[in-house]
ZAMARGU-4260 file (C-alpha; in steps of 0.2 Angstrom, whole numbers, plus 5000, padded with zeros to 4 digits):
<rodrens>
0) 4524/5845/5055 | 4519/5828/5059 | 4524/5813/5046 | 4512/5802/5041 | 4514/5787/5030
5) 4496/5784/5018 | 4491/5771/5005 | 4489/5778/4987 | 4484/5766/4977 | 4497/5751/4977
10) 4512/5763/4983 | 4514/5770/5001 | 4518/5789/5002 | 4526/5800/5016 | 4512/5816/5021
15) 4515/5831/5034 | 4501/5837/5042 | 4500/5852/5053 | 4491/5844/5068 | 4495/5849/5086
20) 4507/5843/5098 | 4503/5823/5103 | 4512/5815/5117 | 4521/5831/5122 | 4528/5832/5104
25) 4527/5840/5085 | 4534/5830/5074 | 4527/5815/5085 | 4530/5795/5083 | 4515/5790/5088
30) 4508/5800/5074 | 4519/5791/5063 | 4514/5774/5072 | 4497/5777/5068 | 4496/5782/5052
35) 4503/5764/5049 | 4490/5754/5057 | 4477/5751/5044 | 4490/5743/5034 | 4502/5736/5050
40) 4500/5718/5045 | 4511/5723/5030 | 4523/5735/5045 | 4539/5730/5053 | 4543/5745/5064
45) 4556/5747/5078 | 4557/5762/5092 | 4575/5767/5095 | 4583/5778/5109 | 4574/5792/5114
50) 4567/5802/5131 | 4547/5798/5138 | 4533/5789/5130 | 4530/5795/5113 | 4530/5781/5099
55) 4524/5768/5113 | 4504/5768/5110 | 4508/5769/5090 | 4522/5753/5093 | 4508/5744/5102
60) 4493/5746/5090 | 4505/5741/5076 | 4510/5726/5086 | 4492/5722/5090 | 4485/5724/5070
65) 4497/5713/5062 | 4515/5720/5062 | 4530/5715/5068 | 4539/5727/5082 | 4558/5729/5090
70) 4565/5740/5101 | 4583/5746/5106 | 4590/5736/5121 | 4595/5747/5137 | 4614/5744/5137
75) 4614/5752/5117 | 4604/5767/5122 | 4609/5783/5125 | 4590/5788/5133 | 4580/5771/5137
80) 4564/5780/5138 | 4556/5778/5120 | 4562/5759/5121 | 4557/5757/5140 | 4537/5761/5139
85) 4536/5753/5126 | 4541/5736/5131 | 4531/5740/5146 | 4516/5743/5138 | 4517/5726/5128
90) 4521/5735/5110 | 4538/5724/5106 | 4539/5706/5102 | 4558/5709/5102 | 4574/5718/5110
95) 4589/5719/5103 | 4605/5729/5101 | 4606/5743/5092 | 4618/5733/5078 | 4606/5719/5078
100) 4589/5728/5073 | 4592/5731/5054 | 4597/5712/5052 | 4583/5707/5064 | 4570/5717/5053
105) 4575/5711/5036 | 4577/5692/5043 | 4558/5694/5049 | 4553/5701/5030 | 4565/5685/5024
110) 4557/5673/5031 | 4539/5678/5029 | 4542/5682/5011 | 4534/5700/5014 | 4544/5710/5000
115) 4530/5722/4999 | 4530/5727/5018 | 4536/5745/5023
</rodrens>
C-alpha cells in the first residue's frame, strides 16, 4: 500500500491506497511526496538514505510549490542514492548530516513561525 498524506478539513490525515508500483516501488515516496504538494507551502520534508530515485520527483515538486527540503549528506549515509538524485535534480535547498536534519527542520518551522506545518 502506498501512504498518502490528505487534508480533511483543518487536520491532515495518513491514507493507503492500493495503486501500483511507482518509481520501481510499492509503498513509494514519491507517492507520499506528492500527496503533500497541494498543501507543500505548509511541508518541511527531508529524503534520507536509501538505493535509486524514488522520493526525488516528489522532493522536487514540494520544493517547487512552497516547502522547504533537506537531504542526508553522503558521508552519514549508508546508500547515497535516495539523497544523490535528489540533489541532482534541484529538489533540496539543504544537505546536512544525518544528526543535523531534525534540529535543521524544526529551526526552519522556528523561524518562520509555521506551527501548523506538517
Amino acid at each position: 500500500m502506498h501512504l498518502k498524506i490528505v487534508k480533511s478539513g483543518a487536520d491532515y490525515r495518513t491514507k493507503l491506497e492500493p495503486d501500483g508500483i511507482v518509481s520501481g516501488h510499492k509503498p513509494s515516496v514519491d507517492v507520499m511526496f506528492e500527496s503533500l504538494v497541494p498543501f507543500a507551502n505548509n511541508v518541511v520534508a527531508a529524503i534520507l538514505t536509501g538505493m535509486g530515485k524514488d522520493g526525488a520527483q516528489g522532493l522536487r515538486n514540494i520544493k517547487h510549490n512552497g516547502g522547504f527540503t533537506v537531504a542526508q549528506d553522503e558521508a552519514s549515509c549508508v546508500v547515497f542514492g535516495m539523497p544523490k538524485v535528489a540533489i541532482e535534480q534541484d529538489a533540496v535547498m539543504e544537505v546536512k548530516d544525518i544528526h543535523d536534519i531534525a534540529p535543521t527542520l524544526l529551526n526552519h518551522l522556528t523561524q518562520t513561525n509555521a506551527g501548523s506545518r506538517l
